[in-house]
C-alpha positions as CSV (number, residue, x, y, z in Angstrom):
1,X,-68.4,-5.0,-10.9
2,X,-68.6,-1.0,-9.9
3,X,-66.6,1.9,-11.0
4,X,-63.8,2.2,-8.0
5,X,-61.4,5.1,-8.4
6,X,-57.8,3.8,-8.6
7,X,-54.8,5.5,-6.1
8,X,-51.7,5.0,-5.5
9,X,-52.4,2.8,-2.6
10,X,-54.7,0.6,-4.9
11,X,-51.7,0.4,-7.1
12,X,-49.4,-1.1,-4.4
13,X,-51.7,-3.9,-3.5
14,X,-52.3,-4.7,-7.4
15,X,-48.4,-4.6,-7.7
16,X,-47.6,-6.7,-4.8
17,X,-50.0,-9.2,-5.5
18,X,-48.8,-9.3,-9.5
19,X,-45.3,-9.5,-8.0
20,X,-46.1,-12.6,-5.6
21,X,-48.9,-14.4,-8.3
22,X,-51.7,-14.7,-5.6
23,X,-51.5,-13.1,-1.9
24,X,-53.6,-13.2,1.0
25,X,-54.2,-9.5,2.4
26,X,-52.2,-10.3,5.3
27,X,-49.4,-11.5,2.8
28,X,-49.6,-8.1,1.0
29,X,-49.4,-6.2,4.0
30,X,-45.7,-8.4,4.9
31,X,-44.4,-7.8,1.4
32,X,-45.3,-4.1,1.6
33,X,-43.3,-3.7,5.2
34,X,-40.7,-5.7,3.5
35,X,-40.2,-3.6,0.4
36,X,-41.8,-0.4,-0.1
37,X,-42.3,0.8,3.3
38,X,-39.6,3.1,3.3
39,X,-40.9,5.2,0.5
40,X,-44.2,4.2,0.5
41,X,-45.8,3.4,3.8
42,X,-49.6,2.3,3.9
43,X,-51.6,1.3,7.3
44,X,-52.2,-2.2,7.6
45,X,-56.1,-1.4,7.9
46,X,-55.7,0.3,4.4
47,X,-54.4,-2.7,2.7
48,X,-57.3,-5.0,3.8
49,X,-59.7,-2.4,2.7
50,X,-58.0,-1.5,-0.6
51,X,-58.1,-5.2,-1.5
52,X,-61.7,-5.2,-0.7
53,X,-61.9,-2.6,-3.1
54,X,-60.3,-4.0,-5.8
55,X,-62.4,-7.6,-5.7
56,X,-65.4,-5.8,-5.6
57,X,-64.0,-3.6,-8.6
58,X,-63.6,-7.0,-10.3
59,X,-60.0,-6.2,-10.6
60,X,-59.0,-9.1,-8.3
61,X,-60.4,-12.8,-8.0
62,X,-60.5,-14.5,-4.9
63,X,-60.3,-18.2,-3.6
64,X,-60.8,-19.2,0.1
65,X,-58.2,-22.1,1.0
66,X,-60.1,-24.8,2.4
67,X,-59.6,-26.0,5.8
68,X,-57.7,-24.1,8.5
69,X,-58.0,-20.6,8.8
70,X,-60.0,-20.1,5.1
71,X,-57.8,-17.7,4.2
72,X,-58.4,-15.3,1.1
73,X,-56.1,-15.9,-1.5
74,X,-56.0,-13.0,-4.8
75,X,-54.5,-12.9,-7.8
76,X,-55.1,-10.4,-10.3
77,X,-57.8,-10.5,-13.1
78,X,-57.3,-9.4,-16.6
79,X,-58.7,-6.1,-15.8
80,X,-56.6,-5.8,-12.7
81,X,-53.6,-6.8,-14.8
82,X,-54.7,-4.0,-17.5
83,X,-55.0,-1.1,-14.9
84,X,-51.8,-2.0,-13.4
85,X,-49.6,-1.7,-16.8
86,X,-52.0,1.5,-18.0
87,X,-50.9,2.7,-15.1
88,X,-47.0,1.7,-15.2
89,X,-46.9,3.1,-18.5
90,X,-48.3,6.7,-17.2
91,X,-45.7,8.6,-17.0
92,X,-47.2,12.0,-15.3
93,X,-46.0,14.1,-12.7
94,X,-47.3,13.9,-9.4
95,X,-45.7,16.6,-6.8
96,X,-44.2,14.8,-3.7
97,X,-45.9,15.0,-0.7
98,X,-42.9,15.6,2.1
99,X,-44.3,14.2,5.0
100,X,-41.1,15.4,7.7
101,X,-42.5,15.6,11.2
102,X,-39.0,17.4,12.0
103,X,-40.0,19.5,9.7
104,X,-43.4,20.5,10.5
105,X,-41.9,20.8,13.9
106,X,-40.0,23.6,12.9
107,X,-42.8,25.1,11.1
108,X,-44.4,25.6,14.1
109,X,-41.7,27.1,16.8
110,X,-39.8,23.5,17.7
111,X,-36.2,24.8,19.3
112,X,-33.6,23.3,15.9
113,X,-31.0,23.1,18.7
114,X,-33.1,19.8,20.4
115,X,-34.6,18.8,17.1
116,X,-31.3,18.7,14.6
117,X,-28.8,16.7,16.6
118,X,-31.6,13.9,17.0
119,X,-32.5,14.3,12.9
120,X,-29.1,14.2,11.9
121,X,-28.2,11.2,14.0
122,X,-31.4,9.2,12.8
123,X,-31.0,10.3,9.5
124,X,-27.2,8.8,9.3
125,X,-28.2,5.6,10.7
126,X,-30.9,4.9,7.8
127,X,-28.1,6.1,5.7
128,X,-26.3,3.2,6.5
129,X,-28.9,0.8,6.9
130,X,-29.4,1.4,2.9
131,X,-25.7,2.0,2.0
132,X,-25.2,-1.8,3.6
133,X,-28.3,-2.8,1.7
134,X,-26.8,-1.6,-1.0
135,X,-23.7,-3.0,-1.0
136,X,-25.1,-6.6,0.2
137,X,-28.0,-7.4,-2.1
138,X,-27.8,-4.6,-4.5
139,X,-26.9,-7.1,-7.4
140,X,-30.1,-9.0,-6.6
141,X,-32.5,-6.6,-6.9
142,X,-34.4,-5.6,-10.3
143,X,-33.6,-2.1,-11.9
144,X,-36.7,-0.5,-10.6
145,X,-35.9,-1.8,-7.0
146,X,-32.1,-0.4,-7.2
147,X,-33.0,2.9,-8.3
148,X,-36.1,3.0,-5.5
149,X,-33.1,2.0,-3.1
150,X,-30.9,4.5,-4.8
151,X,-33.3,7.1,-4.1
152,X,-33.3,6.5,-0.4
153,X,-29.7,6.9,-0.2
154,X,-30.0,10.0,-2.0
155,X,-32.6,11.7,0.5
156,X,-31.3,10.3,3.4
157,X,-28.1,12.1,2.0
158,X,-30.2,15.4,1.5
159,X,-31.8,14.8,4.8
160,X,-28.2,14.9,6.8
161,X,-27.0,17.9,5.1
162,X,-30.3,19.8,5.3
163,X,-30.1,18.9,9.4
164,X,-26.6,20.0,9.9
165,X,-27.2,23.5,8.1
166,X,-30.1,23.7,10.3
167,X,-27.4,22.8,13.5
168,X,-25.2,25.7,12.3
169,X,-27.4,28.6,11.6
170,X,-27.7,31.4,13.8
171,X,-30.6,31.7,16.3
């Protein structure tokens, strides 16, 4: 085992794979696009090489299916396990990282007249898409995921409103 420094992306895979009980990289990537990818997104490339970090960190175990493709199957190890809850139970602050290409955009001289009505628009249809998830499976989901789907409403919300001021100001 070596000394790997842990991120958030490390985090993710060691949380998706304690949430499915053993995972193939390629399943971990699927779960991620189905759940956390629309407040956390991670490339594909960076799963696979995160959970090569984390077996060689002794933090995951790993067992090849036999036969067929030999795929890698994880599950966390005690260690891993460990890690994740220490870091679960951390409650520091950590500044968000706004990642708005819109944004940026305007930042450097985009026209808000061509930009806005295409943000607001987009913005509105996510709205929806996790006011209707909302309203259909909300009851299903754990606390944690509610309030992660909760907060998506809520920026999406901000989002609108910040798109339309920006519609209606002066040039």
């Amino acid at each position: 085992m070596s000394e790997v420094r842990l991120t958030t992306p490390s985090f993710l895979v060691l949380g998706i794979i304690d949430h499915l009980g053993e995972a193939s990289p390629y399943d971990v990537k699927v779960e991620a696009a189905r759940t956390v990818a629309p407040f956390w997104s991670m490339p594909h490339a960076q799963v696979y090489a995160q959970c090569d970090r984390l077996l060689e960190a002794g933090l995951l175990s790993e067992v090849r299916q036999s036969g067929g493709r030999n795929r890698r199957l994880m599950k966390l190890t005690e260690e891993g396990a460990a890690a994740l809850r220490s870091w679960l139970a951390d409650s520091s602050f950590v500044p968000v990282e706004a990642r708005e290409r819109g944004i940026l955009k305007l930042w450097f001289g985009a026209s808000p007249r061509v930009h806005a009505p295409v943000q607001v628009e987009e913005h509105r249809r996510t709205l929806g898409e996790y006011e209707e998830l909302a309203e259909g499976v909300g009851e299903l989901l754990t606390r944690g995921q509610r309030e992660a789907l909760e907060f998506g409403i809520r920026y999406e919300r901000m989002m609108v409103d910040f798109w339309q001021w920006v519609e209606t100001r002066e040039p």
